[in-house]
C-alpha positions as CSV (number, residue, x, y, z in Angstrom):
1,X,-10.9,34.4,12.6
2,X,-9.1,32.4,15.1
3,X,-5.4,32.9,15.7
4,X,-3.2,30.5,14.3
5,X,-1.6,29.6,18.0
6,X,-5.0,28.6,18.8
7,X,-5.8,26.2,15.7
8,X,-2.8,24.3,16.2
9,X,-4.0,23.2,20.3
10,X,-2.9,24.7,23.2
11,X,0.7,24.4,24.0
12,X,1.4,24.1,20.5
13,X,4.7,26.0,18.5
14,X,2.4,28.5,16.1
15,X,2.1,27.2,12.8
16,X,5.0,27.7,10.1
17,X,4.1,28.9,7.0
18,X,7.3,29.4,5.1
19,X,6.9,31.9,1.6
20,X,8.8,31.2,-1.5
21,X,8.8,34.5,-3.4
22,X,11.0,37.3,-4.9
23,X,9.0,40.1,-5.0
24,X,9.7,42.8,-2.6
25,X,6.2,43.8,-2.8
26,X,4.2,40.7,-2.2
27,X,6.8,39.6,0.1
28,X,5.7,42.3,2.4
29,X,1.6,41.5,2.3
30,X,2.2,38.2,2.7
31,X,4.1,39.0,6.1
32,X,1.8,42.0,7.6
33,X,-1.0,39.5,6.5
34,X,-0.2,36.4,8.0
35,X,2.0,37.3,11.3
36,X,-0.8,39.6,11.8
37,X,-2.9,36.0,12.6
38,X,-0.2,34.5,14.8
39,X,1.6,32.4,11.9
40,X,5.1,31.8,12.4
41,X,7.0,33.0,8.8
42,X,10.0,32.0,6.7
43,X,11.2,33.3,3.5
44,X,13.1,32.5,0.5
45,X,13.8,34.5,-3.0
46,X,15.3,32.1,-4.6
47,X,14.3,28.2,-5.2
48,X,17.8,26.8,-4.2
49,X,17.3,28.8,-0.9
50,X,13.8,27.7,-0.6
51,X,14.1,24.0,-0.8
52,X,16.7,24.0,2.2
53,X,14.5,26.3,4.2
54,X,11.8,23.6,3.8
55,X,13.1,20.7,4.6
56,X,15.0,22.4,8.1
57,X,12.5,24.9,8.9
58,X,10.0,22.2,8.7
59,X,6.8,24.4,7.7
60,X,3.0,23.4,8.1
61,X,2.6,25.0,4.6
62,X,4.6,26.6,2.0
63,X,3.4,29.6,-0.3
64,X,5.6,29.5,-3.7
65,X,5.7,31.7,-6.5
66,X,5.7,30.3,-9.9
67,X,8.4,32.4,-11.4
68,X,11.6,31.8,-9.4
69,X,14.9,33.8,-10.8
70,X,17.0,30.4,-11.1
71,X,13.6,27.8,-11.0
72,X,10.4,27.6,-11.8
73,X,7.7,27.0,-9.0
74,X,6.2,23.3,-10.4
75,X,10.1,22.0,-10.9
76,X,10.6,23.3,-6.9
77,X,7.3,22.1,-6.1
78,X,8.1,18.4,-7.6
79,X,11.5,18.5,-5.7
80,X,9.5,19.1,-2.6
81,X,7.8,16.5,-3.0
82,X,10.3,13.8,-3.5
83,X,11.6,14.7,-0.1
84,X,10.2,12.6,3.1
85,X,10.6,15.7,5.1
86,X,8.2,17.8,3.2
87,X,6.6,15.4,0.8
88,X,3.1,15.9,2.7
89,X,3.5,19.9,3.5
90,X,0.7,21.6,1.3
91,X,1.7,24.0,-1.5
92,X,-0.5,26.7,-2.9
93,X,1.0,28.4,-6.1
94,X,1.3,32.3,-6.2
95,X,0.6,33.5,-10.0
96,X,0.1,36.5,-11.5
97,X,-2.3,34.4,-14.5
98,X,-4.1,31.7,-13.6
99,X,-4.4,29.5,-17.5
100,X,-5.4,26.1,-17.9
101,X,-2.1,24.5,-18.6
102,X,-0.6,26.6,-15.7
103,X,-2.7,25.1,-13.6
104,X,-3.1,21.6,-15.1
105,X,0.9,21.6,-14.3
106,X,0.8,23.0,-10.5
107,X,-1.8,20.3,-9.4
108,X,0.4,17.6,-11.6
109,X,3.9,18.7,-9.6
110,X,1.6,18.3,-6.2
111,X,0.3,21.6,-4.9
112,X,-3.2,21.7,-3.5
113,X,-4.1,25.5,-4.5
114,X,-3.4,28.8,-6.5
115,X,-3.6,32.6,-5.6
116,X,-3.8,35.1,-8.2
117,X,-1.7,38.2,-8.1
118,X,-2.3,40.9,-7.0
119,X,-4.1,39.3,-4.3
120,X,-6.5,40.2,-1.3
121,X,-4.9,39.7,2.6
122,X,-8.3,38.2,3.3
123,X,-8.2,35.8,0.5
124,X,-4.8,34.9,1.4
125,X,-5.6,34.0,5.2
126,X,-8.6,32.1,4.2
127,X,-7.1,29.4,1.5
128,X,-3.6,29.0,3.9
129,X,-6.2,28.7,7.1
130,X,-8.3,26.5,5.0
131,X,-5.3,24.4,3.9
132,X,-3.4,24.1,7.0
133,X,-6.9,22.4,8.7
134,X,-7.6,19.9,6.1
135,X,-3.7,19.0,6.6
136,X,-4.0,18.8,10.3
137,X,-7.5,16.6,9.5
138,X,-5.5,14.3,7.6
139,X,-2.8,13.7,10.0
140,X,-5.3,12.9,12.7
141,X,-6.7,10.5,10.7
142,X,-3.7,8.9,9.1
143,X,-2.6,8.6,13.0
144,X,-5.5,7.1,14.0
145,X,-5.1,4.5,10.9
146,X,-1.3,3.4,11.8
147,X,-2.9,2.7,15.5
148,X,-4.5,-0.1,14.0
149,X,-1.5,-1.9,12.7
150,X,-0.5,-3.9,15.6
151,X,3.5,-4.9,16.3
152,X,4.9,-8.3,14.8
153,X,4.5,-11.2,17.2
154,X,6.3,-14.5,16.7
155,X,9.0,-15.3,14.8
156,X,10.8,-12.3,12.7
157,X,9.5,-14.4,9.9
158,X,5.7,-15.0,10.3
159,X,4.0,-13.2,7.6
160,X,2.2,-10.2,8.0
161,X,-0.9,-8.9,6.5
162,X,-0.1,-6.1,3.5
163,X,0.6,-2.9,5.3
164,X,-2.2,0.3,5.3
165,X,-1.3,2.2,1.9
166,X,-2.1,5.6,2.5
167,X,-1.0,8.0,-0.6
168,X,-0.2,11.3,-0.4
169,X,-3.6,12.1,-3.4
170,X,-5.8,10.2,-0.9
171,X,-8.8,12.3,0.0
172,X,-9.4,13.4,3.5
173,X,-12.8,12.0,2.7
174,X,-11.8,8.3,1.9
175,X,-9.3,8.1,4.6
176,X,-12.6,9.0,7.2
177,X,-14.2,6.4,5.5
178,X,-11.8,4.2,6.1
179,X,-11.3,4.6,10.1
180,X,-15.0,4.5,10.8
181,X,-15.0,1.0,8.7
182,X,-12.0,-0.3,10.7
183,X,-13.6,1.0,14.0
184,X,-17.2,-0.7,13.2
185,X,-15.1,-3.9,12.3
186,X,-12.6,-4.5,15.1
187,X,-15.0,-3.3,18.0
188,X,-15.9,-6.8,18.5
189,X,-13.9,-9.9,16.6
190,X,-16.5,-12.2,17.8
191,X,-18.9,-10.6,15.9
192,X,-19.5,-10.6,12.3
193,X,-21.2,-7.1,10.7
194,X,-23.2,-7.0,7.6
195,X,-21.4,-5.5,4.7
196,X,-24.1,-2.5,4.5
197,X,-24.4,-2.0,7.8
198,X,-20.4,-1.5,7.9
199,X,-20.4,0.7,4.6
200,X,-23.9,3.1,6.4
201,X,-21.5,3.5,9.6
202,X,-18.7,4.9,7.3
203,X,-20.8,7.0,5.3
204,X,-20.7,5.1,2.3
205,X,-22.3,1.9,-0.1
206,X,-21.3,-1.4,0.0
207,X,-19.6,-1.2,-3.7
208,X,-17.5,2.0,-2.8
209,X,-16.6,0.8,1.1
210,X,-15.4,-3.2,-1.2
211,X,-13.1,-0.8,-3.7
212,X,-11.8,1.6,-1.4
213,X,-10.5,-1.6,1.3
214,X,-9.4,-3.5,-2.2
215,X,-6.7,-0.2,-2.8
216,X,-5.7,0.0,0.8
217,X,-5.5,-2.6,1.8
218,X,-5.2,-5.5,-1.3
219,X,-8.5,-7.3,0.1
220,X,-11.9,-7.4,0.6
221,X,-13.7,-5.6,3.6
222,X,-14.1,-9.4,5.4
223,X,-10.9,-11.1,4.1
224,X,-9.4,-8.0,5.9
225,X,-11.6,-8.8,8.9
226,X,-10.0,-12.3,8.8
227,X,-6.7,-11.2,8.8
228,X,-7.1,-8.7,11.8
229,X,-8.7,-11.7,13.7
230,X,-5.5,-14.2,12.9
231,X,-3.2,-11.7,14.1
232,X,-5.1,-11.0,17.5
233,X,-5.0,-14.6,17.8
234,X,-1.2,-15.0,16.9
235,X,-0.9,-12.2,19.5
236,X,-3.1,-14.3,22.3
237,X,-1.3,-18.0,21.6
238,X,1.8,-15.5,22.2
239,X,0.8,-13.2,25.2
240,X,-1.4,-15.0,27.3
241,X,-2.4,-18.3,28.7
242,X,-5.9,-19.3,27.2
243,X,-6.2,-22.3,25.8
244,X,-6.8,-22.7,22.0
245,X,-10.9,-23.3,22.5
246,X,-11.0,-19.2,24.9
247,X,-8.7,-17.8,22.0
248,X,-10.9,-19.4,18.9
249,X,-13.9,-17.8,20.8
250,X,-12.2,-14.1,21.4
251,X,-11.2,-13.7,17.7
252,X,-14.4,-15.0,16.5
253,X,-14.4,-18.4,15.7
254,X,-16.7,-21.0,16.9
255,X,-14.5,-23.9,17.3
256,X,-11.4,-24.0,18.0
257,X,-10.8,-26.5,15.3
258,X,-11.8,-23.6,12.4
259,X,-9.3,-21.4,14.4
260,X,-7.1,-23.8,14.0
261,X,-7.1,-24.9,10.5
262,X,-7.4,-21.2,9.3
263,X,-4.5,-20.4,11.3
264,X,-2.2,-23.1,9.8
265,X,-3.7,-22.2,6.3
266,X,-2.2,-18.3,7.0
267,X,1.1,-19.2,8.7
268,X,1.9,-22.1,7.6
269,X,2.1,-24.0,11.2
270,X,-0.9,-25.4,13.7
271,X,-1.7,-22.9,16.7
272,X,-0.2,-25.0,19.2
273,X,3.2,-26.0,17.6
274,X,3.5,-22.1,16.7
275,X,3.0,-21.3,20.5
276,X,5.7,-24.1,21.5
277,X,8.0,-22.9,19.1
278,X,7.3,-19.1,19.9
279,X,7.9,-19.4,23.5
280,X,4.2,-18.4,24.7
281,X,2.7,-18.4,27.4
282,X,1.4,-22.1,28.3
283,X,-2.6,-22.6,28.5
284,X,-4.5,-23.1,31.4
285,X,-6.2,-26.2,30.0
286,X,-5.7,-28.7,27.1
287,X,-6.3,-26.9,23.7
288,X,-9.0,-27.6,21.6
């Protein structure tokens, strides 16, 4: 198996798992185990220890027992997950039984896995290895999403599309979905994709690919389309000189009169009076 310094990249700091536990014992696989594989380790014994250690350590993953001497382990684990600091840090459970409601309650308080006591090193290595890649997966992807949002332009007060909702119980699965379907529709603005054709490049059907844009993003997969062409062309009549007819054109309209009435309709002011008032760059030739 591949040493932790080498799954987080090269020149990386090794990857911090910190270990919420009070037993001597366990305390001691865990740490032969995992600084064995190049981890970086923490630990706590108590749960009022632990949750400062968290949030300054700042760990890649956290291991916490479920019987704490002055907490429980799904109370801690809620805790940690009302703080921005380690809201998204995975948390597997360490149990010594493994019931329904035990763990109907860890996956409720936000933990991703459980480990049953007495446990094996290699069954240990395997779910925090496994856990810490799906974690760096999603951050890659959630990084490649917030690329897409572009800066405000304009006026502090033109109106912005709704923001990318990304929550914390989104699948990694969904949120690859959802960058190959922004990729396959911003490509090109002037061009216009069919629905299935969009949904086969992100893996998915045309039904799924219209719910999944409708929680993310509060509209369909083409009224998001629209919006992402407005604001290119908010940012053009801002940043550059083309007249009204090039811009219309660029974002995918075919006259600069439907650029124009659509983007009045959104903001609320005609393309030309918006770049007067913004202070844009003047056009080469009369506007549309």
């Amino acid at each position: 198996m591949e040493a932790a310094a080498d799954r987080a990249g090269p020149g990386a700091h090794p990857q911090r798992v910190l270990i919420i536990d009070d037993e001597p014992d366990h305390l001691r696989l865990l740490l032969e185990t995992l600084r064995g594989s190049g981890f970086e380790i923490a630990t706590a014994t108590t749960g009022a220890i632990g949750l400062r250690t968290a949030a300054a350590l700042g760990a890649d993953l956290i291991l916490l027992d479920v019987k704490l001497p002055d907490t429980d382990g799904f109370t801690l684990c809620r805790r940690l997950k009302q703080d921005a600091a380690t809201r998204d840090t995975p948390v597997i459970f360490l149990t010594g039984q493994l019931t329904l409601a035990a763990k109907t309650r860890g996956f409720e308080s936000g933990g991703v896995d459980y480990i049953v006591k007495p446990f094996e090193s290699a069954e240990v290595l395997l779910r925090v290895c496994s856990h810490l890649t799906l974690a760096r997966r999603r951050q890659t992807l959630e990084t490649r999403l917030a690329l897409y949002e572009p800066p405000p332009s304009g006026p502090p007060s033109t109106p912005r599309p709704p923001p990318l909702k990304v929550p914390p119980e989104t699948p990694t699965a969904v949120l690859r979905m959802l960058t190959r379907a922004r990729d396959r529709l911003l490509t090109d603005l002037r061009c216009t994709p069919r629905l299935r054709d969009i949904a086969a490049y992100a893996g998915t059907n045309r039904t799924t690919l219209g719910q999944i844009f409708r929680i993310h993003f509060g509209m369909s997969v083409f009224d998001y389309l629209r919006e992402e062409r407005l604001a290119e062309g908010r940012r053009l009549l801002t940043e550059s000189s083309l007249s009204l007819t090039e811009i219309a054109d660029t974002v995918g309209y075919r006259y600069g009169r439907d650029f124009a009435w659509a983007f009045k309709r959104r903001f609320g002011v005609a393309p030309t009076a918006f770049r007067e008032r913004g202070g844009g760059a003047q056009p080469r030739s009369a506007a549309a």
